[in-house]
PLY file of the C-alpha trace (Angstrom):
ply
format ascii 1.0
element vertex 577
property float x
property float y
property float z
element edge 576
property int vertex1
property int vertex2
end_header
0.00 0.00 0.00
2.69 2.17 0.83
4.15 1.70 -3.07
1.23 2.31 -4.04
-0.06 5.57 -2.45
3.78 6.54 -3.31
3.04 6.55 -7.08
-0.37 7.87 -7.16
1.52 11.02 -4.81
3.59 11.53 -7.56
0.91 11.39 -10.34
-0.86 13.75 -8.72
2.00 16.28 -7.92
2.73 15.42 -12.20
-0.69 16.60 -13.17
-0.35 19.40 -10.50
2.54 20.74 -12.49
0.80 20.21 -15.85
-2.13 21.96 -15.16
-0.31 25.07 -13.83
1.85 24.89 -16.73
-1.12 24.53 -19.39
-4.17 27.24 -17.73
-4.17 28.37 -21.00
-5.12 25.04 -22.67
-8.17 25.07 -20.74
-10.29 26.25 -22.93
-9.20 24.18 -25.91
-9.14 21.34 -24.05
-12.80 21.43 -23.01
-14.20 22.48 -26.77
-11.79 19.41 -27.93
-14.03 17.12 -25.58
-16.64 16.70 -27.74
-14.54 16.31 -30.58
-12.22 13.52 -29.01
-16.08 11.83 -27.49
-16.72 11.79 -31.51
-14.15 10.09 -32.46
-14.11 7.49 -29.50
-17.78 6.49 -30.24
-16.59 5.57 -33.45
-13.30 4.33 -33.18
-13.18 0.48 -33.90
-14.27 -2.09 -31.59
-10.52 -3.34 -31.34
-9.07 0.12 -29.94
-12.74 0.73 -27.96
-11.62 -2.63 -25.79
-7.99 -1.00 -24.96
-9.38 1.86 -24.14
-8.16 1.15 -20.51
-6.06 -1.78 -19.68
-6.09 -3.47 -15.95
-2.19 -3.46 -16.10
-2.06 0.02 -16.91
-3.12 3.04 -14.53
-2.44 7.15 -14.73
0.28 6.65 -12.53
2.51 4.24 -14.61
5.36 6.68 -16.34
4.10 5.64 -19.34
0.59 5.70 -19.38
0.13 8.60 -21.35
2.55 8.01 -24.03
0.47 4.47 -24.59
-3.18 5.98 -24.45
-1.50 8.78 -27.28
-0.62 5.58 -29.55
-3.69 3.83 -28.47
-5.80 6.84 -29.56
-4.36 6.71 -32.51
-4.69 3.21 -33.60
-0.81 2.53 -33.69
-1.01 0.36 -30.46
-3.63 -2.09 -28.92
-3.60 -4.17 -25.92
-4.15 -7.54 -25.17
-7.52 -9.20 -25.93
-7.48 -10.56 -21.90
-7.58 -7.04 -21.72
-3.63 -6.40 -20.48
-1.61 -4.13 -21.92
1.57 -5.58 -20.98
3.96 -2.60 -20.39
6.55 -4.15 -18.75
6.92 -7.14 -21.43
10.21 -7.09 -23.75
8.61 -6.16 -27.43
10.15 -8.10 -30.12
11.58 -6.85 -33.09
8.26 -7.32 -35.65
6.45 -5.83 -33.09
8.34 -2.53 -32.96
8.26 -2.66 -36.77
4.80 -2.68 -36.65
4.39 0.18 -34.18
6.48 2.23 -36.01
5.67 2.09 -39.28
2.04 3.14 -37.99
3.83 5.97 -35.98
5.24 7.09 -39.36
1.84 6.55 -41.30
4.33 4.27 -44.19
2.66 3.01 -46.90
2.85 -1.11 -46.14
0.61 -2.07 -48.84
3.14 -1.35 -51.84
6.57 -2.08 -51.22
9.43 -3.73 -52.23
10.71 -6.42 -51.16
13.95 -6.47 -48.87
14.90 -10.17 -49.17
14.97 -10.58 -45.75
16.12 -14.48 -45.19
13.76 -15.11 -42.58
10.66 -12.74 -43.54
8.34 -14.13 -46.32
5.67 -12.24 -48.60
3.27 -14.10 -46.55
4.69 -13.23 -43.10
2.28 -10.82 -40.48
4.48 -8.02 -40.60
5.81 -8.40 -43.86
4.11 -5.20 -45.18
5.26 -2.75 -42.12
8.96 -4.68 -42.23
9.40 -3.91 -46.03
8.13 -0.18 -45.64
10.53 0.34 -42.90
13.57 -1.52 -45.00
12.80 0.78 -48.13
13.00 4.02 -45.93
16.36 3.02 -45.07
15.16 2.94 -41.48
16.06 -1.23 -40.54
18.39 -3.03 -42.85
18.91 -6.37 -40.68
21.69 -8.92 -39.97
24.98 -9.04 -42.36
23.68 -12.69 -42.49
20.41 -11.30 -44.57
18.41 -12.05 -41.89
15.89 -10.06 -39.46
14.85 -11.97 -36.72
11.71 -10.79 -36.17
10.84 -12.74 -32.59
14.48 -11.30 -31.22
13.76 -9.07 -28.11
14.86 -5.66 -29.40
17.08 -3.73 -27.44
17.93 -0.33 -26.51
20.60 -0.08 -28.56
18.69 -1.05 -31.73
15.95 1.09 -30.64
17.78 4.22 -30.39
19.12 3.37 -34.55
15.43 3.06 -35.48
13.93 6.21 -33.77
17.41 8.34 -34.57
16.39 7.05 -38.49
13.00 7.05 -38.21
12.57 10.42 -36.92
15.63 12.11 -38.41
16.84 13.27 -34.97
20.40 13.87 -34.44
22.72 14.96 -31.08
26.27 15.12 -30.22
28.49 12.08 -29.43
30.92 13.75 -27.40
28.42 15.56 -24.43
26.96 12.01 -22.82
26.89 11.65 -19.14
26.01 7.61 -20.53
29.43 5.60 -19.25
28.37 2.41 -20.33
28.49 3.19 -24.22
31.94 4.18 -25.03
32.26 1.26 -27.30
28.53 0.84 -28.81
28.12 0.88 -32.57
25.02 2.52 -31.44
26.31 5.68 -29.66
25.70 8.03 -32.08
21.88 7.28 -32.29
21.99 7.00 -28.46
23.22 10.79 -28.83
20.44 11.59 -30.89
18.07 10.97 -28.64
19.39 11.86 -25.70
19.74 15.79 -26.84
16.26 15.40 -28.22
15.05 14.55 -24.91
13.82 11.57 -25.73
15.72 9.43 -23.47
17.37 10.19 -20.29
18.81 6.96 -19.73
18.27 3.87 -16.82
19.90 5.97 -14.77
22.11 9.58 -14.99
24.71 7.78 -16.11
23.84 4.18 -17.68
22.22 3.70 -20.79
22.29 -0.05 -20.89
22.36 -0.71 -24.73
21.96 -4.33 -24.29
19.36 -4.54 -22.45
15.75 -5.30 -23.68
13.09 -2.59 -24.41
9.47 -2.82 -23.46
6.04 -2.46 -24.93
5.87 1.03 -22.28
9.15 2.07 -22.86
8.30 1.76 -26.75
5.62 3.94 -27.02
6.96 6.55 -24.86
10.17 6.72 -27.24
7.89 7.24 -30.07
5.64 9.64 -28.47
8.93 11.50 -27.35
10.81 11.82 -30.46
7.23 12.90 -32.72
7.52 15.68 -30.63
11.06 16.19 -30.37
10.70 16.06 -34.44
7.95 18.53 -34.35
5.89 16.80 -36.61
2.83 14.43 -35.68
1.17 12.01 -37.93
-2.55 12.36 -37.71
-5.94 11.07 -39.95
-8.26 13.51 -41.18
-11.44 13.98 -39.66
-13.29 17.26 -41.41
-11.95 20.33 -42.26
-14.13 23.06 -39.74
-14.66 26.30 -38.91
-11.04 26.89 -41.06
-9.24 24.60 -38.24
-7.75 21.01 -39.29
-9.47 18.38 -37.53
-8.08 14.87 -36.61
-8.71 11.98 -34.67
-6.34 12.95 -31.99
-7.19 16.65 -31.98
-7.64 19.95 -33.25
-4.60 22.26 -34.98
-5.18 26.21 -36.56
-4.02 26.84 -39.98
-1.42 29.15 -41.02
-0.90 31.24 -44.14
-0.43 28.82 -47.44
-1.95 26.12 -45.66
-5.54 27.02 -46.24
-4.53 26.64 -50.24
-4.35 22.63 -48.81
-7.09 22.48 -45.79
-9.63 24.09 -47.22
-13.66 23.36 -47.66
-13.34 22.33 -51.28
-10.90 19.80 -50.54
-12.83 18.26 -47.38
-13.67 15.46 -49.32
-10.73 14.24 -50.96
-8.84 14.67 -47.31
-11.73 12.58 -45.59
-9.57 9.91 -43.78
-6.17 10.88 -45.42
-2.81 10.08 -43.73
-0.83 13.49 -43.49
2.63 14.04 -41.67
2.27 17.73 -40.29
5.31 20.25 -38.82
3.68 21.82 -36.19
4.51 24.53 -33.92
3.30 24.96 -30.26
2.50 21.45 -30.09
0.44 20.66 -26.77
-1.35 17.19 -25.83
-4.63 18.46 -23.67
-5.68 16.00 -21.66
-9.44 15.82 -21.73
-12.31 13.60 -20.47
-14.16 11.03 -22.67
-16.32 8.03 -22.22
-14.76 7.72 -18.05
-11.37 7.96 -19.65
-8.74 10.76 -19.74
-7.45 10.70 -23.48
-5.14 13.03 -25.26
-6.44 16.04 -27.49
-3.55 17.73 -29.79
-3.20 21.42 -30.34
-1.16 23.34 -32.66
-0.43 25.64 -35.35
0.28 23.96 -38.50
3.37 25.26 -40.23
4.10 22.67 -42.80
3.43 19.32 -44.76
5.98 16.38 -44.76
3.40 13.75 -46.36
0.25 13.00 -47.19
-1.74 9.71 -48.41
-5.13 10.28 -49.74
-7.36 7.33 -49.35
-11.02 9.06 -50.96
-11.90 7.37 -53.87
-13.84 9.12 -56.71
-12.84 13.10 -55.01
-11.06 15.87 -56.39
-7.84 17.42 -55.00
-6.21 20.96 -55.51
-2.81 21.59 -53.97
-3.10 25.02 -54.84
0.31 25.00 -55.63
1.77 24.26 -52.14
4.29 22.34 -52.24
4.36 18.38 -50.23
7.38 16.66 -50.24
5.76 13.37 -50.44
2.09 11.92 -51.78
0.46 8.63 -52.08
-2.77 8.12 -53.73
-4.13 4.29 -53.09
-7.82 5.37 -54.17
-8.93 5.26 -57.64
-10.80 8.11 -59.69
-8.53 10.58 -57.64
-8.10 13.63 -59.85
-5.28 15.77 -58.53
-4.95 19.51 -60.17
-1.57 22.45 -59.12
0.28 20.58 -57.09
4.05 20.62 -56.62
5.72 17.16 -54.83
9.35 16.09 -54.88
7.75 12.09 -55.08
4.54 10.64 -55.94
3.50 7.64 -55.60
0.25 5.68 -57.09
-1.09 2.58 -55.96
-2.15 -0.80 -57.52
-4.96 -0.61 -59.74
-6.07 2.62 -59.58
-6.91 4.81 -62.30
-6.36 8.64 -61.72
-6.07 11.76 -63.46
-3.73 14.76 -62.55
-4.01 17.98 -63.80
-0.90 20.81 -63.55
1.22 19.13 -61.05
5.21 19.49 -61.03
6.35 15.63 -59.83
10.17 15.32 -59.49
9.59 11.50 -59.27
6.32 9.74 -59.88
6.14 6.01 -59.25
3.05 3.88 -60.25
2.56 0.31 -59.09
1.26 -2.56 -61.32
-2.07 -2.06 -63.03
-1.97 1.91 -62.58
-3.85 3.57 -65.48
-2.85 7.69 -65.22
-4.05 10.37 -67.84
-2.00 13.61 -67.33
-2.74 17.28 -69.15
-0.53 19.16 -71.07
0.39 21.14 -67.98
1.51 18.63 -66.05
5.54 18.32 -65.89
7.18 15.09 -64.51
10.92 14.90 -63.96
11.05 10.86 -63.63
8.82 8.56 -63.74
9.29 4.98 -62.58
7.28 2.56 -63.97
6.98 -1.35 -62.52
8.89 -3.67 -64.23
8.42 -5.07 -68.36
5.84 -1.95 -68.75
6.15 0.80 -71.21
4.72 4.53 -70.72
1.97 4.10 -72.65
1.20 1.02 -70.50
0.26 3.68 -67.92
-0.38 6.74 -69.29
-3.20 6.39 -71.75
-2.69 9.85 -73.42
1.04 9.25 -73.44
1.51 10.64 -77.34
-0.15 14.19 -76.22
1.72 14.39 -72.95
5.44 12.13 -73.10
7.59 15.61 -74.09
6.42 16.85 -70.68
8.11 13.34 -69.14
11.59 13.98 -68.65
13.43 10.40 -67.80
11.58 6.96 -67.92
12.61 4.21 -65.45
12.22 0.69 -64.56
12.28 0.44 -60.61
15.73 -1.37 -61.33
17.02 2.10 -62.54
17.27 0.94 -65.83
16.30 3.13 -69.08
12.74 2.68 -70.37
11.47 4.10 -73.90
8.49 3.47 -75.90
8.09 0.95 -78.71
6.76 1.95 -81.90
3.93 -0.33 -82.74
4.38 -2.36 -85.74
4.70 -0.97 -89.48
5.18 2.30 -87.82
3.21 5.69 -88.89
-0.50 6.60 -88.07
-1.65 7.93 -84.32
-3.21 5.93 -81.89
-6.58 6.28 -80.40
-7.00 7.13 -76.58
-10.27 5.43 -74.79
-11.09 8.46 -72.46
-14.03 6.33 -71.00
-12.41 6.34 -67.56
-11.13 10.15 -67.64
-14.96 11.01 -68.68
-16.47 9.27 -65.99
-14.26 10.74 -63.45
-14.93 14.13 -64.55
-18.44 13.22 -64.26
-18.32 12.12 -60.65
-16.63 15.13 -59.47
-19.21 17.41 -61.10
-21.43 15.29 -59.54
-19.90 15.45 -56.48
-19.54 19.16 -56.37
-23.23 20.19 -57.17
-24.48 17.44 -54.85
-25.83 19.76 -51.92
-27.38 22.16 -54.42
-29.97 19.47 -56.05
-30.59 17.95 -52.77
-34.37 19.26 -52.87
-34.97 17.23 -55.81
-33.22 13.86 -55.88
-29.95 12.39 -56.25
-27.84 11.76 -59.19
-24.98 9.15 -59.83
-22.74 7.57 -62.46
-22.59 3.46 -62.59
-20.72 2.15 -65.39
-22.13 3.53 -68.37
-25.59 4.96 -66.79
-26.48 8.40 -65.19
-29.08 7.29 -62.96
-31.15 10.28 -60.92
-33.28 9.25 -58.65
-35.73 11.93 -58.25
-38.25 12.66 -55.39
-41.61 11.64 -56.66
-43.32 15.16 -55.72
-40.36 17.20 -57.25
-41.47 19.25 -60.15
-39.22 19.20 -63.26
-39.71 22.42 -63.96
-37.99 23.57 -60.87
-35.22 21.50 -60.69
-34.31 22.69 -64.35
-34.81 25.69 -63.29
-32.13 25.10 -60.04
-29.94 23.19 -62.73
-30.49 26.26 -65.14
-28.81 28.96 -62.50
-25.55 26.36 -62.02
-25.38 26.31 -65.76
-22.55 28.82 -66.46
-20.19 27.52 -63.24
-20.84 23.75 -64.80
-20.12 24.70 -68.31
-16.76 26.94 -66.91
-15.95 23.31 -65.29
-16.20 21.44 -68.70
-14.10 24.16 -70.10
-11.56 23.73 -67.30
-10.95 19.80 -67.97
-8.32 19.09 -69.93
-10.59 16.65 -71.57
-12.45 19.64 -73.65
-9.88 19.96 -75.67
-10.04 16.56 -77.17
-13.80 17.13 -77.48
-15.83 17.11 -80.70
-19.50 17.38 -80.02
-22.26 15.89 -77.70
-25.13 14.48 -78.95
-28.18 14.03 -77.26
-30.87 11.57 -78.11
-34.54 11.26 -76.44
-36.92 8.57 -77.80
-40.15 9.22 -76.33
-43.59 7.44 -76.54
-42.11 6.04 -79.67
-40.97 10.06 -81.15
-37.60 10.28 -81.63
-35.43 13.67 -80.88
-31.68 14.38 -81.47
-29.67 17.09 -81.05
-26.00 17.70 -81.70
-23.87 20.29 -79.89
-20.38 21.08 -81.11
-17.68 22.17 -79.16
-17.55 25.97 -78.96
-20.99 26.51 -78.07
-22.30 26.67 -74.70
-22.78 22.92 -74.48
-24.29 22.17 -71.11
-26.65 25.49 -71.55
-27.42 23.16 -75.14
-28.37 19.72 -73.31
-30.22 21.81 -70.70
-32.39 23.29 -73.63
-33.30 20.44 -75.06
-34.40 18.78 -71.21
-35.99 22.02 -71.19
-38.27 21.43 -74.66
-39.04 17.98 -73.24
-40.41 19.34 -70.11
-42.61 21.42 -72.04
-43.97 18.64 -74.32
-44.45 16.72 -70.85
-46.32 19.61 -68.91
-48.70 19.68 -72.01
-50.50 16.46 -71.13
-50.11 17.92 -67.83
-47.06 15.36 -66.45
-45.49 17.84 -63.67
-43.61 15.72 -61.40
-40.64 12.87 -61.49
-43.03 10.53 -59.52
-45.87 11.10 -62.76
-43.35 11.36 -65.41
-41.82 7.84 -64.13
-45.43 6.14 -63.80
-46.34 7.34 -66.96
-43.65 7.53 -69.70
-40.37 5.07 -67.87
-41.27 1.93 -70.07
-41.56 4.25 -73.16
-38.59 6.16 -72.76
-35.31 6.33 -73.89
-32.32 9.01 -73.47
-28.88 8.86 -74.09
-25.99 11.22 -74.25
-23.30 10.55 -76.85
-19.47 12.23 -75.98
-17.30 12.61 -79.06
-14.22 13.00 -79.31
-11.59 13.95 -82.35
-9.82 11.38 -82.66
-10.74 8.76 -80.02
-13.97 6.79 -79.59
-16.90 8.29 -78.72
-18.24 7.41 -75.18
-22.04 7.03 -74.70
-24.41 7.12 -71.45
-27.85 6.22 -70.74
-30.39 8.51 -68.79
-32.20 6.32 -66.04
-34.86 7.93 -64.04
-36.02 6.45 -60.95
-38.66 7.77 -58.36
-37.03 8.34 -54.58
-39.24 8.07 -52.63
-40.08 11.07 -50.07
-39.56 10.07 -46.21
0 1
1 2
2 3
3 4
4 5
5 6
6 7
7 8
8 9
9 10
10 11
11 12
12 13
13 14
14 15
15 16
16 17
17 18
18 19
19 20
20 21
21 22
22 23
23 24
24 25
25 26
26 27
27 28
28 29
29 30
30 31
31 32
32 33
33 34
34 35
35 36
36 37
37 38
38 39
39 40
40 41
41 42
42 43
43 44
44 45
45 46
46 47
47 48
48 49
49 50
50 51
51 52
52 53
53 54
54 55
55 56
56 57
57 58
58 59
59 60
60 61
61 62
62 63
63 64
64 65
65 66
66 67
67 68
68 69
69 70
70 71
71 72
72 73
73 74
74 75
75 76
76 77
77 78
78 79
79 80
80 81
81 82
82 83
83 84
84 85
85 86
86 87
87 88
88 89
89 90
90 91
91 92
92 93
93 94
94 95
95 96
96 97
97 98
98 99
99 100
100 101
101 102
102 103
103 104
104 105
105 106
106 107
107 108
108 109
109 110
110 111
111 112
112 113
113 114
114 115
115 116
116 117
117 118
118 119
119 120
120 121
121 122
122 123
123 124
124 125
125 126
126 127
127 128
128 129
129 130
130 131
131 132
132 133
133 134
134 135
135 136
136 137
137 138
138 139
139 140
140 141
141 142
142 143
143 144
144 145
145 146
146 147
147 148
148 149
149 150
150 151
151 152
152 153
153 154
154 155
155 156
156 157
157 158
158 159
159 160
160 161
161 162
162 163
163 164
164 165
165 166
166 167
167 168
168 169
169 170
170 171
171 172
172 173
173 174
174 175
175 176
176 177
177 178
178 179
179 180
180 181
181 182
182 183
183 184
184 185
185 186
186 187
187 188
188 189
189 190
190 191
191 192
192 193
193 194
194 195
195 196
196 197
197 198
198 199
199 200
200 201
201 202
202 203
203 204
204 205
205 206
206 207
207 208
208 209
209 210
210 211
211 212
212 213
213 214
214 215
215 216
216 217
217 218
218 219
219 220
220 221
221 222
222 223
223 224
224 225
225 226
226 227
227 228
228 229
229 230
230 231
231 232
232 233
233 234
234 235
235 236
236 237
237 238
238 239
239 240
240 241
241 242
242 243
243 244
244 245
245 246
246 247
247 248
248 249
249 250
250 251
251 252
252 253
253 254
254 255
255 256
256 257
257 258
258 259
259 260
260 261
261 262
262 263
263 264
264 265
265 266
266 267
267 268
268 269
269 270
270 271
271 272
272 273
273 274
274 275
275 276
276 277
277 278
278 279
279 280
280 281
281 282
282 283
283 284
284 285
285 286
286 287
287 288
288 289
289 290
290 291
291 292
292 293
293 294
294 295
295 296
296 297
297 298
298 299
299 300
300 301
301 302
302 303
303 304
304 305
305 306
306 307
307 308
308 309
309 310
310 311
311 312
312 313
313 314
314 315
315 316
316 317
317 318
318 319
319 320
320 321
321 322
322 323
323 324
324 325
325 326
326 327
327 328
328 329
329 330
330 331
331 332
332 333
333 334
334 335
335 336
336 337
337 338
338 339
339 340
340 341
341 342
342 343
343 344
344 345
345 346
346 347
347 348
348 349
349 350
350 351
351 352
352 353
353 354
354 355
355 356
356 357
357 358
358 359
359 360
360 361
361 362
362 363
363 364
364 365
365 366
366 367
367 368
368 369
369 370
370 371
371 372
372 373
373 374
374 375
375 376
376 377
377 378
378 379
379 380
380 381
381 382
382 383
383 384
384 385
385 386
386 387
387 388
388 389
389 390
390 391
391 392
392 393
393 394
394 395
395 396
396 397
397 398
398 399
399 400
400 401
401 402
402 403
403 404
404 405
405 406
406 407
407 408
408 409
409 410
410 411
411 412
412 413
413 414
414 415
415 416
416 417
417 418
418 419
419 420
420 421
421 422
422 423
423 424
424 425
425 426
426 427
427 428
428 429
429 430
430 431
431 432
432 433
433 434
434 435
435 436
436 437
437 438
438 439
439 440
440 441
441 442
442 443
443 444
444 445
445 446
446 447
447 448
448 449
449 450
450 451
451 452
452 453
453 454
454 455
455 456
456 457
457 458
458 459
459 460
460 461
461 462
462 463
463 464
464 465
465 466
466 467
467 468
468 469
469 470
470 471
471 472
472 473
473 474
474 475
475 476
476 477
477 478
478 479
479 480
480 481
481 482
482 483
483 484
484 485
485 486
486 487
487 488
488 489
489 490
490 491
491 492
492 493
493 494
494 495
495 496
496 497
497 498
498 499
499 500
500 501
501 502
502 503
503 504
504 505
505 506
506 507
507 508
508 509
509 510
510 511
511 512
512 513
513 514
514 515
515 516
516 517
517 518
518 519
519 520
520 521
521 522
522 523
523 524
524 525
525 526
526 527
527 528
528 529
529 530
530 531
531 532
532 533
533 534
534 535
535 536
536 537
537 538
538 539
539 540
540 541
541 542
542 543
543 544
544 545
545 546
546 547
547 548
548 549
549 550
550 551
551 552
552 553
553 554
554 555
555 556
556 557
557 558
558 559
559 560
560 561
561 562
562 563
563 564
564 565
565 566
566 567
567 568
568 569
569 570
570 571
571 572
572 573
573 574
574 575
575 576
């Protein structure tokens, strides 16, 4: 008992100190309540078990350095409900925690050839990311050694590399380290703060770390770093707001965090530099969790994870992106290296890439304004493998690489001469979705519209009259036709041609390119809706009822010198709650 009431003394005299050194947290601290309660009551049922641990109390040294990673999702506990603080963490373990700390891409990597660590293997993924950051590089015998205890020593390599942190070999009170191939990194952290040693003047290199110790190291050098890794939750109120808190935007920043980009940044993985950053501790669901404030100064990386959204840079510059969504269109940004995941088709508009790599079944279409210094493609492909309007665009490519390094140049297709054709199907749906997307909220009133393969379906509310939704439609007309204008896309346009068989009468209209081509298609919606108030048909829900099984409407794209891409009109009746 005496233990004990000995620790909880000093937890108390800890938070004492806090408070008096953060009064003026108070404030943010209680509005970031309700955010943090949020974010707990949907946080997944994994981390909402681990919430509290019976092994782990306030007054353990490292309590709130786990609940930080907890919070976070880079740490859980045990499902006996344990958290295990004091156990030595082996070295897949720690691989695993940190490459979460870092927010590392683990899904495409390459692989390091580790001896002992197969494709297959639990951690491959987070082993691999952390190999090909130049963070871990193993055993001169090729091996890892995953279930090895990791020590101290090792440790302080990983979080020196990890976290870029550096220090001074020759100002260590550490006597037991004279002779350590890891006193260097052992410097690093110690003039970061991040360590203080086993006691003022051991280290003890060799000796094992633990699951506590672990996450306080982390937790110690993110903010000896000054840069936190953090998911997006919303954009609000013209403050940044993540699962673990909330942080104020500075100057360029807003061209980044800004309402039009809320929903390509739902859920994205960004590595922020921020200043004044504080760790409130707040109240939420009978536990006391951590609630991040700051000022954000700067972007180190970001991962959007959004499919089907629409994101502008601005012309801020990131170091590092990763897109592993697909129908991602990404306009004015400026990025030393991009990287695009498997599979994914994505369009990017005005961007500067020093290096852009793209992983195995990556289709990309890039405008004419778009400038790439490198570009790495995976191995036994060709540019126009990925880049489907490769003969407009390949004088803005620079260098062409295999991932081996090795020179990669287009081969002229058989009996040489004549131009290819370019199927824009997937560009033109994506452009579609993110018009879509953007005018959502304004057509609410009436009904929903979506794309689906090759169909526009709107499913409009059964007492909606069509007059006044073309009439809504009609005052968006010019922004929506500015849009069209915008896409790279219009340039390769021809003409659209709309087509509307009705109760066996047939209509078609052609609009070239040059005229006001959306204002065209809405005129001829427009004449139809006159025909159809006529014999008094006023509303989607009477206009389904009456003419669906006699109707027909398409909408034919064409382009100059591609094939021609062609959508049908379905109308369904949503019905009003």
């Amino acid at each position: 008992m005496i233990y004990k009431d000995y620790n909880l003394e000093k937890y108390v005299n800890r938070r004492k100190k806090w408070i008096m050194r953060n009064k003026k947290l108070y404030n943010i601290a209680l509005a970031a309540t309700m955010t943090t309660a949020a974010v707990v009551a949907i946080a997944p049922t994994q981390a909402d078990a681990a919430k509290s641990f019976s092994d782990l109390t306030p007054a353990n040294v490292h309590y709130d350095n786990v609940m930080n990673l907890v919070e976070r999702g880079v740490i859980t506990g045990y499902p006996d409900g344990t958290f295990k603080p004091n156990q030595s963490i082996s070295r897949a373990h720690a691989a695993k925690i940190i490459a979460k700390a870092l927010g590392l891409d683990t899904k495409n990597v390459k692989n390091p050839n580790f001896k002992d660590i197969p494709t297959n293997y639990a951690y491959y993924g987070e082993i691999a990311a952390l190999a090909n950051a130049g963070i871990i590089n193993g055993y001169p015998d090729g091996t890892f050694k995953p279930n090895a205890t990791l020590t101290r020593g090792q440790m302080a390599k990983i979080i020196a590399r990890a976290f870029e942190l550096t220090g001074n070999a020759n100002n260590l009170p550490f006597k037991d380290i004279a002779n350590s191939e890891y006193k260097e990194y052992i410097a690093a952290l110690y003039a970061n703060k991040v360590t203080t040693g086993t006691t003022p003047t051991t280290y003890s290199p060799v000796n094992p770390v633990t699951r506590g110790q672990l996450a306080s190291f982390v937790v110690r050098a993110e903010e000896a770093k000054g840069t936190v890794v953090e998911t997006v939750a919303e954009i609000k109120d013209g403050k940044l707001v993540t699962k673990n808190g909330t942080f104020e935007i500075t100057g360029e920043l807003a061209k980044v965090f800004n309402a039009n980009n809320a929903a390509a940044l739902k859920d994205a993985k960004v590595e922020l530099i921020v200043e004044d950053l504080q760790a409130a501790k707040v109240a939420s669901l009978g536990n006391v969790v951590a609630a991040r404030t700051g000022k954000v100064v700067g972007i180190k990386a970001l991962t959007l994870v959004a499919p089907n959204t629409s994101f502008n840079a601005g012309g801020y510059p990131i170091p590092n992106v990763s897109i592993t969504a697909g129908g991602v269109q990404v306009e004015n940004l400026v990025v030393d290296e991009l990287t695009v995941a498997d599979d994914l088709q994505v369009t990017l508009k005005s961007v500067e890439v020093k290096e852009l790599k793209v992983s195995e079944g990556t289709k990309l279409t890039l405008d004419p304004n778009s400038k790439i210094e490198k570009l790495v493609l995976p191995e036994g492909k060709k540019p126009s493998d990925v880049i489907a309007n490769y003969d407009q665009v390949k004088d803005n490519i620079k260098e062409t690489v295999d991932e081996s390094g090795n020179t990669v140049e287009e081969t002229p297709a058989p009996g040489g001469g004549g131009s290819s054709t370019i199927d824009y199907t997937n560009d033109l749906n994506n452009a579609i979705t993110g018009i879509l997307d953007k005018y959502k909220n304004d057509f609410a009133t009436y009904g929903e519209v979506s794309l689906s393969g090759n169909t526009i379906q709107i499913k409009a509310k059964e007492d909606a009259k069509i007059s006044k939704a073309l009439d809504q439609l009609t005052t968006k007309s010019t922004a929506i036709q500015e849009d069209i204008e915008n896409h790279f896309l219009y340039n390769e346009l021809d003409s659209v041609t709309v087509t509307v068989i009705l109760n066996g009468s047939r209509l078609e209209s052609t609009y070239s390119k040059g005229q006001d081509i959306f204002g065209k298609i809405l005129g001829s919606f427009n004449n139809l809706e006159t025909i159809m108030s006529s014999n008094n048909i006023e509303t989607f829900g009477k206009f389904v009822d009456t003419y669906k099984p006699k109707t027909n409407i398409t909408v034919k794209v064409n382009f100059k010198n591609s094939p021609s891409v062609t959508y049908n009109i379905d109308l369904e009746k949503l019905i009003n709650k």
